[in-house]
KEDODREN-125539 format. One record per residue: residue number from 0; residue in one letter; x, y, z of N, C-alpha, C in turn. Coordinates in Angstrom, 2 decimals, always signed. Example, Ala and Ser with C-alpha at 12.3 -4.5 7.8 and 13.67 -1.06 7.14 Angstrom:
# KEDODREN-125539
0, A, +13.19, -5.69, +7.80, +12.30, -4.50, +7.80, +13.20, -3.30, +7.80
1, S, +12.85, -2.25, +7.08, +13.67, -1.06, +7.14, +12.90, +0.03, +7.87
# end
This chain:
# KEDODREN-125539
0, X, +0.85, -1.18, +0.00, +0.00, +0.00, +0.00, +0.89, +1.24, +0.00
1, X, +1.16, +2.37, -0.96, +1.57, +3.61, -0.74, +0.93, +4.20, -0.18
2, X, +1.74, +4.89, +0.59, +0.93, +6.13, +1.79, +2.06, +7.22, +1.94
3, X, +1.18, +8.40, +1.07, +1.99, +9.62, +0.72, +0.88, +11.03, +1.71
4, X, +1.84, +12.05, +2.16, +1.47, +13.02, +2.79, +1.06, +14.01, +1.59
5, X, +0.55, +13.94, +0.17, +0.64, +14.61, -0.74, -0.93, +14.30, -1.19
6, X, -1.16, +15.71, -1.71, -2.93, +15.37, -2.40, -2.65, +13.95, -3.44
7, X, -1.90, +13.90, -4.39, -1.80, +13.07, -5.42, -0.61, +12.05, -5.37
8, X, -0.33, +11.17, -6.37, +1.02, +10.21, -6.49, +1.31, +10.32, -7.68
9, X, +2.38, +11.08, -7.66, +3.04, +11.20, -9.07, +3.24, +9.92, -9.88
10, X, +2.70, +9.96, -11.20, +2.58, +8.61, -12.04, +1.51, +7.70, -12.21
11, X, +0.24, +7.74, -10.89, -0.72, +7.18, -10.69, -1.87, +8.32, -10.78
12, X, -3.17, +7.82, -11.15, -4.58, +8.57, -11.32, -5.30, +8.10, -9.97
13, X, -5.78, +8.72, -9.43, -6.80, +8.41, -8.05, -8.20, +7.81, -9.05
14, X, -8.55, +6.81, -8.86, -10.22, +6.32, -9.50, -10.83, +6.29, -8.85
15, X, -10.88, +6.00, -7.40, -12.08, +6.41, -6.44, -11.56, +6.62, -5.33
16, X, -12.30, +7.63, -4.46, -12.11, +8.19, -2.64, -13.12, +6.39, -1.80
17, X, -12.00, +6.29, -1.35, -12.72, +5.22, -0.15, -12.93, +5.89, +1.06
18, X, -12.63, +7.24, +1.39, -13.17, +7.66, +2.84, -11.97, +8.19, +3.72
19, X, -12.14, +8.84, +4.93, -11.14, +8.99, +5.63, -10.77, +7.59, +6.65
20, X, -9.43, +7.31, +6.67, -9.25, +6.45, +7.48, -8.57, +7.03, +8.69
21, X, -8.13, +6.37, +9.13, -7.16, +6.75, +10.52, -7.25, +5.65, +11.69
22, X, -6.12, +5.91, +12.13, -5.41, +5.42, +13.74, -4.97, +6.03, +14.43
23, X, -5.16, +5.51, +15.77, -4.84, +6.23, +17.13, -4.27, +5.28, +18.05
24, X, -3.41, +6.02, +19.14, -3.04, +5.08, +20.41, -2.66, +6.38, +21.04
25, X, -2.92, +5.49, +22.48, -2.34, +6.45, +23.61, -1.88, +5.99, +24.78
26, X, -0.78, +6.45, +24.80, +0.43, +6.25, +25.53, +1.01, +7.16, +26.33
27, X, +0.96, +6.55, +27.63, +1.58, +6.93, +29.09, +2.89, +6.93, +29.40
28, X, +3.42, +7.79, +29.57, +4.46, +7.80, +30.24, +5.11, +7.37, +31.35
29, X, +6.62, +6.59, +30.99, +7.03, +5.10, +32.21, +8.05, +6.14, +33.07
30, X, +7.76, +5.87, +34.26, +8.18, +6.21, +35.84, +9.75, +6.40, +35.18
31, X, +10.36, +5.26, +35.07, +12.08, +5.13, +34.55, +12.51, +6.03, +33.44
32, X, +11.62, +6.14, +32.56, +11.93, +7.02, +31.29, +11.95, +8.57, +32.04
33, X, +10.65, +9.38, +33.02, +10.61, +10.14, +33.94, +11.83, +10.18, +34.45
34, X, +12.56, +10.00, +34.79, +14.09, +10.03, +35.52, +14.68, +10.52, +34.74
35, X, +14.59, +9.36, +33.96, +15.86, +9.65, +32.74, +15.71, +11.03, +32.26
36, X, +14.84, +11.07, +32.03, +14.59, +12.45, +30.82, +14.77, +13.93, +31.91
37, X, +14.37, +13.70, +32.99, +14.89, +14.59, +33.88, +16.07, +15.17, +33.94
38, X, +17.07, +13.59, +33.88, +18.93, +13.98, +34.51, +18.71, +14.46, +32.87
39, X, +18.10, +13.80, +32.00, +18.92, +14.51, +30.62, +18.43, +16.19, +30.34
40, X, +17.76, +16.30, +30.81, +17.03, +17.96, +31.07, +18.38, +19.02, +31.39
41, X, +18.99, +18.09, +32.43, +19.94, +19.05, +33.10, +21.04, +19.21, +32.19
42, X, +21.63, +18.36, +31.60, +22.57, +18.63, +30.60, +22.51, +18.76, +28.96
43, X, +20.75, +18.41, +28.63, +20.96, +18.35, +27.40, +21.10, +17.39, +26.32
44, X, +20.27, +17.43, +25.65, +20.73, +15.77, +24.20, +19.16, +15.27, +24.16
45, X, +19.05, +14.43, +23.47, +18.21, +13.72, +22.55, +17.50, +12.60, +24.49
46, X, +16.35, +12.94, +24.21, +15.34, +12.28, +25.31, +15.04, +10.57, +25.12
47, X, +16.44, +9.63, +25.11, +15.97, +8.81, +23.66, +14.61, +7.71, +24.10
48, X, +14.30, +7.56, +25.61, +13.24, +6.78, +26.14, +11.89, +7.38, +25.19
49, X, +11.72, +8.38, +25.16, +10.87, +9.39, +24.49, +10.50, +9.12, +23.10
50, X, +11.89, +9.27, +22.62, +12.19, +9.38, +21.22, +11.25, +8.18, +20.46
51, X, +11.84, +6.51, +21.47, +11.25, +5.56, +21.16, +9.80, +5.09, +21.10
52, X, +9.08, +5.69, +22.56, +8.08, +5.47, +22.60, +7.22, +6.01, +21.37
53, X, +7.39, +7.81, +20.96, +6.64, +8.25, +20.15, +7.17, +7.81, +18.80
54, X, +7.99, +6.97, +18.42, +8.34, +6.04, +16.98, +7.31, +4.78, +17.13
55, X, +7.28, +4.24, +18.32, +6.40, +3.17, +18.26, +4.76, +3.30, +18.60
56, X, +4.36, +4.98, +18.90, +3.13, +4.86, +18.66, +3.01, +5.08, +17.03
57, X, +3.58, +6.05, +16.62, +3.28, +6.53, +15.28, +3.24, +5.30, +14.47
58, X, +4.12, +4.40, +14.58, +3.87, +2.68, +13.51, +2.94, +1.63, +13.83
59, X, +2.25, +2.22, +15.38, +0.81, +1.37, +15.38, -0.01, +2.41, +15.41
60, X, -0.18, +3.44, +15.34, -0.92, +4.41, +14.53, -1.48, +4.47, +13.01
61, X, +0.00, +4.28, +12.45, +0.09, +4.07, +11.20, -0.42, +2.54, +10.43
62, X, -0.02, +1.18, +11.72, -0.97, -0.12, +10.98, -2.30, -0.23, +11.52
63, X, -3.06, +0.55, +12.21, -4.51, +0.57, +12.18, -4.63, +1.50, +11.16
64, X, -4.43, +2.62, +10.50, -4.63, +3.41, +9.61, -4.92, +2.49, +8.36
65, X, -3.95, +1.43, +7.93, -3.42, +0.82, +7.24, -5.20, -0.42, +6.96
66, X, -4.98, -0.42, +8.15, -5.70, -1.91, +8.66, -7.01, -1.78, +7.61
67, X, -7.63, -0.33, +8.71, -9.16, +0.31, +8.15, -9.15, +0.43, +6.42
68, X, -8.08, +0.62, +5.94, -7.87, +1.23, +4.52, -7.88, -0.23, +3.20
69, X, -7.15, -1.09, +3.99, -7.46, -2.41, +3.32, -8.96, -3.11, +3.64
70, X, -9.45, -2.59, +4.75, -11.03, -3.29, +4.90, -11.83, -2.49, +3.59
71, X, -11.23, -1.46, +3.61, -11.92, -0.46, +2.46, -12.01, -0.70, +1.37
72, X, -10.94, -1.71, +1.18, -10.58, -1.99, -0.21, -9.62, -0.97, -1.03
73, X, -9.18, -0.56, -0.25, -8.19, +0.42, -1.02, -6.83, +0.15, -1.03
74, X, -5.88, +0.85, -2.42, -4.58, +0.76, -2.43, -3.36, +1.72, -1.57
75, X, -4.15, +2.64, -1.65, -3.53, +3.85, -1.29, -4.13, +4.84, +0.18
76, X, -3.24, +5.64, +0.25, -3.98, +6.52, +1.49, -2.93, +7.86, +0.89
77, X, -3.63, +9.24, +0.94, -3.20, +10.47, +0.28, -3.64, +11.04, +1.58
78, X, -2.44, +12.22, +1.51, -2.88, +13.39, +2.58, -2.79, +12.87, +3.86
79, X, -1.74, +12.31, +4.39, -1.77, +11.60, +5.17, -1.09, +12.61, +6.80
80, X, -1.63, +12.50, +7.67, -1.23, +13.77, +8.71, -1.37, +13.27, +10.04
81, X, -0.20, +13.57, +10.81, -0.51, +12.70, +12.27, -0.38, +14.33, +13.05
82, X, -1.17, +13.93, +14.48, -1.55, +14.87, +15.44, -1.68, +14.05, +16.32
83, X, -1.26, +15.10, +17.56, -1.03, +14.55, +18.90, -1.83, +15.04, +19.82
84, X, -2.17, +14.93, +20.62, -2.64, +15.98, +22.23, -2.68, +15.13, +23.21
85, X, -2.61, +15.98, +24.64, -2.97, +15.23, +25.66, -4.12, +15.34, +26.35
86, X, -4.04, +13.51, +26.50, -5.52, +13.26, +27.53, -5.56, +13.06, +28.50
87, X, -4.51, +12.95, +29.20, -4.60, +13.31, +30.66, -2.94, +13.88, +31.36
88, X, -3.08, +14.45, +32.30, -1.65, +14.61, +32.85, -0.76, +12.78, +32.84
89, X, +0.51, +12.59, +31.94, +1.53, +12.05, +31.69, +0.88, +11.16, +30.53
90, X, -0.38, +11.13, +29.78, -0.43, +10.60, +28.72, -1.14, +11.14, +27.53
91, X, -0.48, +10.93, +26.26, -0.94, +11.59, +25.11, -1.38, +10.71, +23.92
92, X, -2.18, +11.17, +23.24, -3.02, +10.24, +21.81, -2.00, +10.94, +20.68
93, X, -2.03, +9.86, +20.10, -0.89, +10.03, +18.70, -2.11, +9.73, +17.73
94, X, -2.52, +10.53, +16.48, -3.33, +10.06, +15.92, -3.20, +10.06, +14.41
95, X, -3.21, +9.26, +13.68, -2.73, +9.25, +12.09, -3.83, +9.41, +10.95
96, X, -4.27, +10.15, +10.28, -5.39, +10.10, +9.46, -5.10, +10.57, +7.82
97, X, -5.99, +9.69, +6.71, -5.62, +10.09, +5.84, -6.53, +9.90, +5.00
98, X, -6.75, +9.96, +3.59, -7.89, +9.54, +2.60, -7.34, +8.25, +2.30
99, X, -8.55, +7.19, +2.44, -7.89, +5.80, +0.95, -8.40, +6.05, +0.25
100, X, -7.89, +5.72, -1.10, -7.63, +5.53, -2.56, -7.96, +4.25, -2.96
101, X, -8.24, +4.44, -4.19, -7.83, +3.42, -5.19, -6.86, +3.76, -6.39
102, X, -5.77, +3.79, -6.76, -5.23, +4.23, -7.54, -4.91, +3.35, -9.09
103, X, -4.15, +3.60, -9.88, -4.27, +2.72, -11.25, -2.81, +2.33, -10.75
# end
């Protein structure tokens, strides 16, 4: 399945809109990572407990997105846009949404 952040796919014709799809998860923040990211506060650098967690919501974000889009019958997903917020104090929704396609 291609999945482009772009109205169109260069080389391919869109033949029909299957709908908006999308995925979500939400994820809490771990006590140990809290530490960590603290001492790293004080000096600085890449949060990497962090880093990981929000890589591994965005790719099960991204295979329920996926999931809904093949129930659809579709090849493709265009316009594809993730957004975040929080739902409660120490946890936040990662959410992925996009159009499926059918493309040629």
């Amino acid at each position: 399945m291609i999945v482009v952040n772009t109205e169109t796919i260069p080389g391919h014709n869109i033949l029909e809109v299957r709908g908006l799809v999308q995925g979500n998860t939400i994820r809490a923040k771990h006590f140990g990572r809290d530490i960590a990211a603290g001492l790293k506060n004080l000096v600085g650098g890449e949060l990497k407990g962090y880093t990981e967690l929000l890589t591994e919501a965005r790719r099960q974000a991204i295979e329920r997105m996926l999931s809904q889009a093949d129930q659809l019958g579709a090849n493709a997903i265009v316009n594809v846009r993730f957004t975040t917020s929080a739902v409660t104090q120490g946890a936040a929704e990662l959410y992925a949404y996009g159009t499926a396609v059918v493309i040629d």
